[in-house]
C-alpha atoms as an extended CHARMM CRD file, in Angstrom:
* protein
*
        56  EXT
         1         1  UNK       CA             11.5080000000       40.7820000000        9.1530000000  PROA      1               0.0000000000
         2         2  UNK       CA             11.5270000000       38.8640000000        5.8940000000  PROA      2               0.0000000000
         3         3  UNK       CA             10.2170000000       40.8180000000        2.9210000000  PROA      3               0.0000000000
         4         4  UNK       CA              7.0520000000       39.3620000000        0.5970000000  PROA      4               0.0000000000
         5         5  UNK       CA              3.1670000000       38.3480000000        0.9220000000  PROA      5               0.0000000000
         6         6  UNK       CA              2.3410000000       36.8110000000        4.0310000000  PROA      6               0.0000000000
         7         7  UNK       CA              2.3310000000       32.5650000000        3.9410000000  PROA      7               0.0000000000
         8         8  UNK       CA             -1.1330000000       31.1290000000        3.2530000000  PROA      8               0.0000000000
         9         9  UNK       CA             -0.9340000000       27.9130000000        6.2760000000  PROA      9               0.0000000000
        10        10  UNK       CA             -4.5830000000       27.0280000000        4.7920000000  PROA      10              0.0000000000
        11        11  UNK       CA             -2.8230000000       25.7580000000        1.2270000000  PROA      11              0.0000000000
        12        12  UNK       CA             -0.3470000000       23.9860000000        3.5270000000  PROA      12              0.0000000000
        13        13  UNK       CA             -3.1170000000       22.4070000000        5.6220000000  PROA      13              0.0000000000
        14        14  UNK       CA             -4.8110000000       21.3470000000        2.6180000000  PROA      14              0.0000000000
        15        15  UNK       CA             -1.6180000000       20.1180000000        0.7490000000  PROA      15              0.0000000000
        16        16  UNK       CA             -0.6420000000       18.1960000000        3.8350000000  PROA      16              0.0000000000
        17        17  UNK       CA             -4.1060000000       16.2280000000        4.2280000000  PROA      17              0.0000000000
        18        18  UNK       CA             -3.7890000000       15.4900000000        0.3210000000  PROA      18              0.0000000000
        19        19  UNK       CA             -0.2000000000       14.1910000000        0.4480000000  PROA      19              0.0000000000
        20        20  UNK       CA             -1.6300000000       12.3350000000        4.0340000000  PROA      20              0.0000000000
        21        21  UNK       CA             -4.7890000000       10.3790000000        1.7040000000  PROA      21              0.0000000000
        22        22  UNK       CA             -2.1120000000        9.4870000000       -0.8740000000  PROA      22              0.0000000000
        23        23  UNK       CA              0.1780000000        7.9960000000        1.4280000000  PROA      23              0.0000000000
        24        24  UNK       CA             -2.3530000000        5.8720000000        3.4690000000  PROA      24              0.0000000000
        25        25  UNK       CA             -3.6620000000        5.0230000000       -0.1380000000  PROA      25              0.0000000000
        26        26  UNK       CA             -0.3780000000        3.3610000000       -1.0220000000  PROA      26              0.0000000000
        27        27  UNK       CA             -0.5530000000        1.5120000000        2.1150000000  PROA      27              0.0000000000
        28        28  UNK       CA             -3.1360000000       -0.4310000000        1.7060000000  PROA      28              0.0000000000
        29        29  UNK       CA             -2.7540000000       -1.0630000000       -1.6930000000  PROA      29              0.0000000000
        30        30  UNK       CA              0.7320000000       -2.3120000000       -0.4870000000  PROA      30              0.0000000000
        31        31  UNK       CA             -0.7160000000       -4.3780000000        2.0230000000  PROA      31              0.0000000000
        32        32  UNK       CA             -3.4840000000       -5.3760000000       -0.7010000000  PROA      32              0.0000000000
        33        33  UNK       CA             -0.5710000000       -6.6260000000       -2.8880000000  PROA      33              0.0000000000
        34        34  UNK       CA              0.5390000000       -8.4750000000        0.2920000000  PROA      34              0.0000000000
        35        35  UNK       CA             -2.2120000000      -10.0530000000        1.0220000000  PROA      35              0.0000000000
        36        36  UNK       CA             -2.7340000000      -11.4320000000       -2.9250000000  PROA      36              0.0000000000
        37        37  UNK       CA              0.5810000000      -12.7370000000       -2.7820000000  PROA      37              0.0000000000
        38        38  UNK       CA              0.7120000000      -14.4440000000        0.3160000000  PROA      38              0.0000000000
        39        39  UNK       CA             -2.7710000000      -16.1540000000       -0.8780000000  PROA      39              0.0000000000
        40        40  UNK       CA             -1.4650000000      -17.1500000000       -4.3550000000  PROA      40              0.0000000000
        41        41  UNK       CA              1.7250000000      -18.4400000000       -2.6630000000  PROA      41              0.0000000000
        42        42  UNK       CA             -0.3010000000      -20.6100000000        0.0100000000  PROA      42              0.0000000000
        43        43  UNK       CA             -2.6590000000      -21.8420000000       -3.0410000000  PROA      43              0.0000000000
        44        44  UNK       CA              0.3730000000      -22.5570000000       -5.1200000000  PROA      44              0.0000000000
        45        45  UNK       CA              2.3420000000      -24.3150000000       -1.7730000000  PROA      45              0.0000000000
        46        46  UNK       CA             -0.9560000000      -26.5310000000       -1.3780000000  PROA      46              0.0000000000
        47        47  UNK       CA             -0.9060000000      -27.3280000000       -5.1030000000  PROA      47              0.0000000000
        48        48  UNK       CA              2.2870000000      -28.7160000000       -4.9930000000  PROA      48              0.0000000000
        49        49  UNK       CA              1.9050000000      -30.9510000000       -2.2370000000  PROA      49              0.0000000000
        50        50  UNK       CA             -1.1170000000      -32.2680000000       -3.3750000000  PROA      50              0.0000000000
        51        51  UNK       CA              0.2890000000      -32.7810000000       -7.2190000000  PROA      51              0.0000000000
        52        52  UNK       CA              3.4040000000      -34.6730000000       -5.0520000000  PROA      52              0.0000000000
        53        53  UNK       CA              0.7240000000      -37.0180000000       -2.8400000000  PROA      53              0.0000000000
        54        54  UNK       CA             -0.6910000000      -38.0410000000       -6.3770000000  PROA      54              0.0000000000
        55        55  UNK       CA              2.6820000000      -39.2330000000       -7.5550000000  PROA      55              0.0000000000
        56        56  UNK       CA              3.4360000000      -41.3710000000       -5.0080000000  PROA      56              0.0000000000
């Protein structure tokens, strides 16, 4: 039998739902970023083309 205090699993639970929140949280801000992005690219695609139909 290993020698010291017993382990406290309610620290652990709550240290595993905290690290849980901030890893969701990163998610979506990832998939925030993602979706910025994507919509500054297609605005920035549809600029172009439109800046090349008034050239020719």
């Amino acid at each position: 039998m290993p020698k010291g205090p017993e382990k406290s699993t309610k620290n652990k639970a709550l240290h595993t739902k905290l690290l849980n929140r901030k890893k969701t949280k990163l998610q979506e801000e990832k998939a925030a970023k993602a979706l910025r992005l994507k919509a500054l690219v297609t605005k920035m695609n549809e600029k172009k083309s439109s800046d090349k139909s008034d050239d020719i």
